[in-house]
C-alpha positions as CSV (number, residue, x, y, z in Angstrom):
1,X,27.3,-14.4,12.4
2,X,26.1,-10.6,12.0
3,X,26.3,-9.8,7.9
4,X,27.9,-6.2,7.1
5,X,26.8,-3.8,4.9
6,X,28.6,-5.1,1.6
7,X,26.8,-8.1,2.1
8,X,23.4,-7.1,3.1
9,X,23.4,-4.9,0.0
10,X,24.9,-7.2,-2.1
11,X,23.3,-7.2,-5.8
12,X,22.2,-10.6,-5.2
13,X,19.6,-9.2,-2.5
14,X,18.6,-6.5,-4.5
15,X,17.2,-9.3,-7.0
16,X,15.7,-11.3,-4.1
17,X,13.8,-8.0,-3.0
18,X,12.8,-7.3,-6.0
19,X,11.1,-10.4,-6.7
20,X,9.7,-10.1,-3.0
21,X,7.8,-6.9,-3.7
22,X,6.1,-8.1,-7.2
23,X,5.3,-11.5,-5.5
24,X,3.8,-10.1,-2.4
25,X,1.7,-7.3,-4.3
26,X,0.7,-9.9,-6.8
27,X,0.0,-13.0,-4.7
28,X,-0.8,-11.6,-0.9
29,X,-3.7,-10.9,0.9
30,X,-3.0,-7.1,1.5
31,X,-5.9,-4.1,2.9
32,X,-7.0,-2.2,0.3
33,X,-4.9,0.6,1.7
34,X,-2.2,-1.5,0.5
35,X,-2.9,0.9,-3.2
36,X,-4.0,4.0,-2.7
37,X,-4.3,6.2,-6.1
38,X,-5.5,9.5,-6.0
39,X,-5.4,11.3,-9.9
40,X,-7.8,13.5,-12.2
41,X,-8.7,12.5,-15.8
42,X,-10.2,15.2,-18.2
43,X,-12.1,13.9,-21.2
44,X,-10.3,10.2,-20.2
45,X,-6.9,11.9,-20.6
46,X,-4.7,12.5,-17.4
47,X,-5.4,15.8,-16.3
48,X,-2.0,17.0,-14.5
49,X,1.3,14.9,-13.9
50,X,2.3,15.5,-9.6
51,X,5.1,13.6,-8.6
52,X,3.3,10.6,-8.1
53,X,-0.4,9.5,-8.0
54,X,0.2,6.0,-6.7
55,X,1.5,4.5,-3.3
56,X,2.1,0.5,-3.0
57,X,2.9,-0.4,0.4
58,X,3.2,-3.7,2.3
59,X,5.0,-5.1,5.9
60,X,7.9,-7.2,5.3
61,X,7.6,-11.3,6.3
62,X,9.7,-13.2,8.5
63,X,12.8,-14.9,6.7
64,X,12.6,-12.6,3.9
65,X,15.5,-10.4,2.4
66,X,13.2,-7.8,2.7
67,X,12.9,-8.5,6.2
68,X,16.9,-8.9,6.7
69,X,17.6,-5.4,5.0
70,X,14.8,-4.1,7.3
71,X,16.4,-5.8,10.3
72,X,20.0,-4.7,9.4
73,X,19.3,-0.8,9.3
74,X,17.0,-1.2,12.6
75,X,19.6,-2.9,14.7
76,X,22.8,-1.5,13.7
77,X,24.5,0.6,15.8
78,X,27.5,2.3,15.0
79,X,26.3,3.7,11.1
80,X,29.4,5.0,9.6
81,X,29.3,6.5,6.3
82,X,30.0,3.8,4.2
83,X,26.7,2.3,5.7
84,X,24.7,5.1,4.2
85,X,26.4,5.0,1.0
86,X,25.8,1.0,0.6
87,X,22.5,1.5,1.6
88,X,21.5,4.5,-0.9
89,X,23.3,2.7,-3.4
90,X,20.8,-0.7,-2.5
91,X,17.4,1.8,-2.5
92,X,18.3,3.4,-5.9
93,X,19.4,-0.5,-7.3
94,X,15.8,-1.4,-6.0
95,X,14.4,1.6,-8.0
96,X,16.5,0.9,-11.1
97,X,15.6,-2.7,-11.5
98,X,11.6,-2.0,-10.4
99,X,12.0,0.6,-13.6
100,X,13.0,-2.2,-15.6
101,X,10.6,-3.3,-18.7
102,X,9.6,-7.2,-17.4
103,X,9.3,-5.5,-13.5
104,X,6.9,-2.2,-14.9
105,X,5.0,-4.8,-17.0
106,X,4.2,-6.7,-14.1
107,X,3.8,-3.9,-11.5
108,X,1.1,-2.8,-14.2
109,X,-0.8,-5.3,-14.2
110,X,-1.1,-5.7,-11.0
111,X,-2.2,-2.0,-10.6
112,X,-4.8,-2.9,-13.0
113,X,-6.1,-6.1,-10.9
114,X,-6.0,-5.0,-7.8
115,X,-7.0,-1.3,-8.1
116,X,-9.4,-1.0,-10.7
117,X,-10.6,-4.9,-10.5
118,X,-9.2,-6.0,-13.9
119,X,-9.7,-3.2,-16.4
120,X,-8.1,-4.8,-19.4
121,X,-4.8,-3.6,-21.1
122,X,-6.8,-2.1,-24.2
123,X,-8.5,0.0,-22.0
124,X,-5.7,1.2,-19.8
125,X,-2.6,0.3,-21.3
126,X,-0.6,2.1,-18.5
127,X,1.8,3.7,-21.1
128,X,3.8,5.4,-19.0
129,X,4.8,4.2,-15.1
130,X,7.7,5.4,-12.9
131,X,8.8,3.8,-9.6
132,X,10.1,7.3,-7.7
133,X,11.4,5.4,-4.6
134,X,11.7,2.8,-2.7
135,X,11.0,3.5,1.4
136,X,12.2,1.0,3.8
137,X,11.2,1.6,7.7
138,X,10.3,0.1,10.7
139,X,6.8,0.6,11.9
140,X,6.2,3.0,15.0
141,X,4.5,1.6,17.9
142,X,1.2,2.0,16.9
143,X,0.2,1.4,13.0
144,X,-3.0,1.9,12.7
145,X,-6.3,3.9,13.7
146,X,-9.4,3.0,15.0
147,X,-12.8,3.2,13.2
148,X,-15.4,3.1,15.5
149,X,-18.9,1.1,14.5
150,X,-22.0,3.0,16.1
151,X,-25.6,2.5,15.7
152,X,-26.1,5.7,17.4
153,X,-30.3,7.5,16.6
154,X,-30.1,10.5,14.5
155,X,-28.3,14.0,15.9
156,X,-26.9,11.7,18.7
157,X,-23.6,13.2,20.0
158,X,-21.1,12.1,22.2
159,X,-17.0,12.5,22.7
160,X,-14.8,10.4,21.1
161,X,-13.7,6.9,22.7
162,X,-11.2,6.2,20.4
163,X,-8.3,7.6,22.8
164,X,-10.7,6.4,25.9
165,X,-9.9,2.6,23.7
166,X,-6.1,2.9,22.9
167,X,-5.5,3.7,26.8
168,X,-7.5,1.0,27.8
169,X,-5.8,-1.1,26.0
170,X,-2.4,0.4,26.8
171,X,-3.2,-0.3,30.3
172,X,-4.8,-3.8,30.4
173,X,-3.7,-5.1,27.2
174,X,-7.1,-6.4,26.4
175,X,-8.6,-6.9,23.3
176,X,-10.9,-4.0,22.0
177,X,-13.8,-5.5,21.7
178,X,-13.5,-6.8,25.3
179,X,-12.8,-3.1,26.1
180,X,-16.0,-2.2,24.6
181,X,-18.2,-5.1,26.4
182,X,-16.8,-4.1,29.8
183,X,-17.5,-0.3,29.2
184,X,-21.3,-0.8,28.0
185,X,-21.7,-3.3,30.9
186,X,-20.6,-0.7,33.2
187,X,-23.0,1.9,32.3
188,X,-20.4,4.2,30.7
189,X,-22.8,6.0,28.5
190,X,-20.1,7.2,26.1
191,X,-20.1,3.3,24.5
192,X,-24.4,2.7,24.8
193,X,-24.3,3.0,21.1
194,X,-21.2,1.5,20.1
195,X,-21.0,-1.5,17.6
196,X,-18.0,-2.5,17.5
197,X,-14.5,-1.2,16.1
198,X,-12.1,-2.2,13.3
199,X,-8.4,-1.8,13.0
200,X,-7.5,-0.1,10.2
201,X,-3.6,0.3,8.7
202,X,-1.8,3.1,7.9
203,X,1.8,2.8,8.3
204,X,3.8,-0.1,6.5
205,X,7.4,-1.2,6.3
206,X,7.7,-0.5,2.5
207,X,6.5,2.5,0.4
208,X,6.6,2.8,-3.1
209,X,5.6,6.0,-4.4
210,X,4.9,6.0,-8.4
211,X,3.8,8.1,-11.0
212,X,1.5,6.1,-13.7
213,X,-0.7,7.4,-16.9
214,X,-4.1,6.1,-16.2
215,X,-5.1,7.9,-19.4
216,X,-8.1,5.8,-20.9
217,X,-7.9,3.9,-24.3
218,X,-10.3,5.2,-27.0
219,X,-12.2,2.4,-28.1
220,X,-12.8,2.2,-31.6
221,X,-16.2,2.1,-32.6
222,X,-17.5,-0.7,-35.8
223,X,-18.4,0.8,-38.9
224,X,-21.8,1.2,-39.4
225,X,-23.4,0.2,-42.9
226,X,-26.4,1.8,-44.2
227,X,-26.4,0.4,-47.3
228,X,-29.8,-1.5,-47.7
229,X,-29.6,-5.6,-47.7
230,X,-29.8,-6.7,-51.0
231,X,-31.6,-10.7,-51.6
232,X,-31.0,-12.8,-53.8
């Protein structure tokens, strides 16, 4: 039985999504560009406050509610405006409870796990961290971008294969590194230095911009006593 909007959107999924995108960002396996960051410190102090600084961002999993919300605002196909209104009203739910103290608290420390490979809490306590959306879309046809391994001598050039690969592979569906065999077995003189290549991601199902303080903790330093040792 197809599920409407009121249902789909229901608060109960909002909680279930929720839970989703701390678990998965905590507990999966993601690419490092998974968390991207990009912010200036002065003097350990954040230097300017843009919009945001941080971007989480993940695919949804099969038999998810992510995946079902996903899934329902891909395949429906007379959207009305009481669909749009249901689903805004879901994003900025899923914004409001990811701003909540217990979901920050955990969304910060796994910015500090995964990003900056455990800095402790008294070093970067995070004091201030702002979920500015939520972005829920399906991926385009092609996700990623090639990066292409050479082992090419010094001033070596040659064009680029990397559209030469993607239409290969359009065309034959064959794996890339087959593509790559075939062409340097063929003499093609565009792949005689050519490695290997690696499949990098760069689109994903959800997006969560956020703005967070990555201001540095003054450590306190022990007092020092000069006073001379005294025996007994």
């Amino acid at each position: 039985m197809k599920q409407d909007s009121s249902t789909i959107f229901s608060d109960k999924t909002q909680e279930a999504c929720v839970e989703e995108i701390i678990s998965t960002l905590k507990n999966d396996n993601l690419p490092q560009s998974s968390f991207k960051v990009d912010f200036k410190l002065s003097k350990g102090k954040m230097a300017s406050e843009e919009e945001y600084n941080t971007v989480l961002s993940f695919d949804t999993k099969n038999g998810t509610s992510l995946r079902s919300v996903l899934d329902f605002i891909c395949e429906v196909e007379n959207v009305d405006e009481n669909d749009i209104k249901s689903f805004e009203e879901f994003r900025q739910g899923l914004i409001g409870k990811l701003n909540e103290s217990g979901s920050q608290n955990k969304l910060k420390d796994i910015i500090r796990e995964k990003v900056f490979q455990d800095v402790s809490e008294d070093a970067m306590p995070i004091g201030k961290l702002n979920i500015i959306d939520v972005e829920i879309s399906d991926l385009p046809e092609v996700d990623y971008v090639l990066v292409i391994k050479k082992m090419a001598p010094p001033n070596y050039q040659v064009e680029s294969i990397s559209n030469d690969l993607f239409q290969e592979h359009s065309n034959t569906s064959e794996d890339f590194e087959d593509i790559i065999k075939r062409k340097k077995d063929s003499g093609d003189i565009r792949y005689k230095y050519v490695d290997g290549v690696e499949k990098r991601k760069t689109f994903f199902e959800i997006t969560i911009p956020i703005y967070a303080d990555y201001s540095l903790q003054e450590q306190e330093v022990g007092a020092r006593d000069d006073s001379p040792i005294k025996s007994e």
